[in-house]
C-alpha positions in Angstrom: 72.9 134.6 11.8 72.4 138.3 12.5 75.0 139.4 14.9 72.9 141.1 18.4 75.0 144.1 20.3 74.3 144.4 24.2 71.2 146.8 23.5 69.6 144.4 20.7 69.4 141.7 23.3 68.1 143.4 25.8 65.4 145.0 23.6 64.5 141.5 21.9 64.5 139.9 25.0 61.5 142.5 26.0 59.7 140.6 23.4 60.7 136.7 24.1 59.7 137.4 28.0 56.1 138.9 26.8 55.2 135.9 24.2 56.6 137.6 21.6 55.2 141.3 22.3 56.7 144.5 24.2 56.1 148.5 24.4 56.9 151.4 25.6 55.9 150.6 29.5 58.2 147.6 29.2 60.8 149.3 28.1 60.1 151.9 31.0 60.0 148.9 33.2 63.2 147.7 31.7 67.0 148.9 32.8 66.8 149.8 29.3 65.2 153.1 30.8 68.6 154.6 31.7 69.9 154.5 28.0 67.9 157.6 27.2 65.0 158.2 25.1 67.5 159.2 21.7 69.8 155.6 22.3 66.3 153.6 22.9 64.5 155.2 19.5 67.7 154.5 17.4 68.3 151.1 18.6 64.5 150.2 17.8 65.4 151.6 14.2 68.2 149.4 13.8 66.1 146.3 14.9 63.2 147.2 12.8 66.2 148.2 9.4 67.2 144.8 10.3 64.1 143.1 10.7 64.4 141.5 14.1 61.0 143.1 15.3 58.1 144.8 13.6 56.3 147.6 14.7 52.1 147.1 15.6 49.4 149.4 14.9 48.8 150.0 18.3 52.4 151.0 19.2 53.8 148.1 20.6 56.4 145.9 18.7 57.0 142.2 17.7 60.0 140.4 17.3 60.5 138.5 14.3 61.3 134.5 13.7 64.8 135.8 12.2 64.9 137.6 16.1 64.1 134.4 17.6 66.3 131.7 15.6 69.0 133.7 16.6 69.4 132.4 20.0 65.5 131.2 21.2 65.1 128.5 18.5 64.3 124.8 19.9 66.4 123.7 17.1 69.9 124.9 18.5 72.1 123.4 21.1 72.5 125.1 24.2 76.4 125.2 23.7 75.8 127.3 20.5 73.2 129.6 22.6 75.9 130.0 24.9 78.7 131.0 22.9 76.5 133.4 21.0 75.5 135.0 24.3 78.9 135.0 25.6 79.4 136.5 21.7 78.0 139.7 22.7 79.4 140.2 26.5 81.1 138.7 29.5 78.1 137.3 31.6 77.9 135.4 34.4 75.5 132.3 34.5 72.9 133.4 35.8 72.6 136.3 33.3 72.9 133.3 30.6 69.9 131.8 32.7 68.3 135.3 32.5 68.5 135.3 28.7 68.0 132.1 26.8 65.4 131.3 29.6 66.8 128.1 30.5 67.7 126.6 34.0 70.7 127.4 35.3 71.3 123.5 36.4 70.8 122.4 32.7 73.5 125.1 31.6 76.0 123.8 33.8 77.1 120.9 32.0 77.7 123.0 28.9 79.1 125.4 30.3 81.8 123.4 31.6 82.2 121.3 28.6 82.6 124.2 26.7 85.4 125.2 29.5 87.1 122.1 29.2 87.1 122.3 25.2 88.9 125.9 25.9 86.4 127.5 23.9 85.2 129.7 27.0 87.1 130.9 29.8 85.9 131.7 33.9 87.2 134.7 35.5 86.0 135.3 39.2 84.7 138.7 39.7 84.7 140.2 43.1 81.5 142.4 43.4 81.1 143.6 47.2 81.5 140.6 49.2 80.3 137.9 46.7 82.7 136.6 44.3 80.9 135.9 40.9 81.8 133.6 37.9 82.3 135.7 35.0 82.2 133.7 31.5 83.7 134.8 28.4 84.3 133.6 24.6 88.6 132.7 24.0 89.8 133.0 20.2 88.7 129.2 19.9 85.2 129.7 20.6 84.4 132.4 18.5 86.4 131.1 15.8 84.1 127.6 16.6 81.1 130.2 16.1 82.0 131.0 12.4 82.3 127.5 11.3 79.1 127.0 12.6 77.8 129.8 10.4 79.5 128.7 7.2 79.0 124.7 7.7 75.7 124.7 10.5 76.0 123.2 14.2 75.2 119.9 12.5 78.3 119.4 11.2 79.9 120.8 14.4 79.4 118.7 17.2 81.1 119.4 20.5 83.6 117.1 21.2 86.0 116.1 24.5 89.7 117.5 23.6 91.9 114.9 23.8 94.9 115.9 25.1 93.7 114.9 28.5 94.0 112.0 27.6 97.1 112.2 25.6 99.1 114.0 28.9 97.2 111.2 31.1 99.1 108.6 29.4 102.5 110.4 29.2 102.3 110.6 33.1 101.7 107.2 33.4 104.5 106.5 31.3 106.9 108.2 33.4 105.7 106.9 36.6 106.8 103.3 35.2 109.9 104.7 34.9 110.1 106.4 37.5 108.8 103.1 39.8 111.6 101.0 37.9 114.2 103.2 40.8 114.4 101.7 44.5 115.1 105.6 45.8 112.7 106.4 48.6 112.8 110.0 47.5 111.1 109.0 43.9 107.4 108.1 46.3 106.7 111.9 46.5 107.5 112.1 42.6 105.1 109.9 41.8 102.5 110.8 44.4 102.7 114.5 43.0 102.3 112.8 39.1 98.9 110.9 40.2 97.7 114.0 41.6 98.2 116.0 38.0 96.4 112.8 36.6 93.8 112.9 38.9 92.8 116.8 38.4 93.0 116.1 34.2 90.9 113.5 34.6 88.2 115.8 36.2 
């Protein structure tokens, strides 16, 4: 897969919002605006070297189907979508949302999933008075990425880690021995152990 910097996605996003099509008075519309004329030229040169859009007679540019199997194709999970997002930059889920155009409620799930499996990590990020989720890729996930490049997603399949379960039953092991004792003070022990259980189990 062709690997997308901040500014390609922005760019190629231009072109999945507007069915495939964008120019200049998108871009102007865009936040892409504040790059600078010079940035915004050369990064359309890069896309166009690397043929992720194409540019029309009349001025205006297409993306490519390379551009839009790299993250837009119905053919790839959403987990993969969002590690390759989360490839690029730290975003928080509604900038996912923004950019593979998919509900934020059908994201959740996969997003935590992919939390769970340690292959993204959520960092709350104070901005004014609002504290916002920020998501970003761990070691795991981008390693998780490249195996999906050499051997395909198919072959990949996202799976439950199972040391939940694993520490789940080495707790209960040593509440039974700690329930074979007729100390009173041994209750809070054990109360403390079903609460770890509880929270792994979530």
């Amino acid at each position: 897969m062709t690997k997308l910097g901040i500014i390609d996605l922005e760019i190629i996003h231009l072109g999945i919002k507007g069915s495939g099509r964008f120019n200049e008075a998108d871009i102007e519309n865009s936040d892409l605006k504040k790059l600078g004329v010079g940035k915004i030229l050369d990064s359309l040169a890069s896309l166009k070297d690397r043929k992720l859009i194409n540019l029309n007679k009349d001025g205006s540019f297409s993306i490519t189907d390379l551009a839009k199997d790299s993250l837009w194709s119905d053919q790839i999970p959403t987990w993969v979508k969002i590690l390759r997002v989360l490839e690029i930059k730290p975003y928080s889920i509604e900038d996912v949302s923004y950019f593979l155009k998919i509900p934020e409620i059908t994201l959740n799930d996969e997003i935590e999933r992919l939390r769970k499996n340690q292959l993204i990590l959520m960092s709350p990020l104070r901005l004014e008075s609002k504290i916002i989720k920020m998501y970003e890729i761990l070691p795991d996930g981008i390693e998780k990425i490249k195996k999906i490049e050499d051997s395909g997603f198919q072959n990949n399949i996202l799976e439950e880690k199972k040391l939940s379960t694993e520490t789940i039953e080495l707790i209960d092991a040593v509440i039974k021995e700690i329930r074979k004792e007729t100390e009173f003070n041994k209750i809070n022990i054990i109360e403390k152990l079903e609460e770890i259980k509880e929270k792994l189990k979530n």
